[in-house]
C-alpha positions, 0 to 999 in steps of 0.5 A: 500500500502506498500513501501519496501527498500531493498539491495539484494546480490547475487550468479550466479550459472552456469553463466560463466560471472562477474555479478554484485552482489550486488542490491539495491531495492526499491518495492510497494506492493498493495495486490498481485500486485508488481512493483519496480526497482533494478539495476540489475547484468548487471549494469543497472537499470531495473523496473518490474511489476507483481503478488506476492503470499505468503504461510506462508514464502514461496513467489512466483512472476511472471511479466515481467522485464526491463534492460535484453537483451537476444536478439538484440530485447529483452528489457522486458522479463519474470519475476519470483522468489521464495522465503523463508522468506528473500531468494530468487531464480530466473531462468536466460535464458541467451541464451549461458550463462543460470543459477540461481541466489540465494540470501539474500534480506536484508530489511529496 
């Protein structure tokens, strides 16, 4: 098991609203599951839990995250991200205000 701290930065690329972008994370790696939490662009805390795999630099996660409301009833919605060595970028499906987010995860 391994534990990872980190602090990302981050862009909101086609994102018209002020988002967060600066996110501390703390991570458990067992093998290829992951689960974690960070606070998020919405200035909230939000905890995940999912699959990692890795081809060389290349890195790819699917899971499901907390702290995102894309409706009034939405409170865990899907989770995915890519990854390059310590880069990363993730789709952001916020109903009418829709992008990615790209960034540099910063590890301890």
């Amino acid at each position: 098991m391994e534990w990872i701290f980190s602090v990302a930065l981050s862009l909101h690329v086609g994102m018209e609203a002020d988002y967060n972008a600066v996110h501390p994370h703390v991570r458990v790696q067992q093998e290829h599951f992951i689960a974690g939490a960070y606070y998020n662009s919405m200035d909230k805390i939000s905890a995940y839990g999912g699959y990692r795999q890795e081809y060389d630099l290349f890195g790819v996660e699917v899971g499901a995250v907390t702290g995102y409301k894309w409706s009034d009833k939405t409170s865990i919605s899907p989770y995915f991200r890519v990854t390059y060595d310590d880069y990363f970028m993730s789709p952001v499906p916020l109903g009418d205000d829709p992008g990615f987010v790209i960034g540099y995860e910063y590890k301890f």
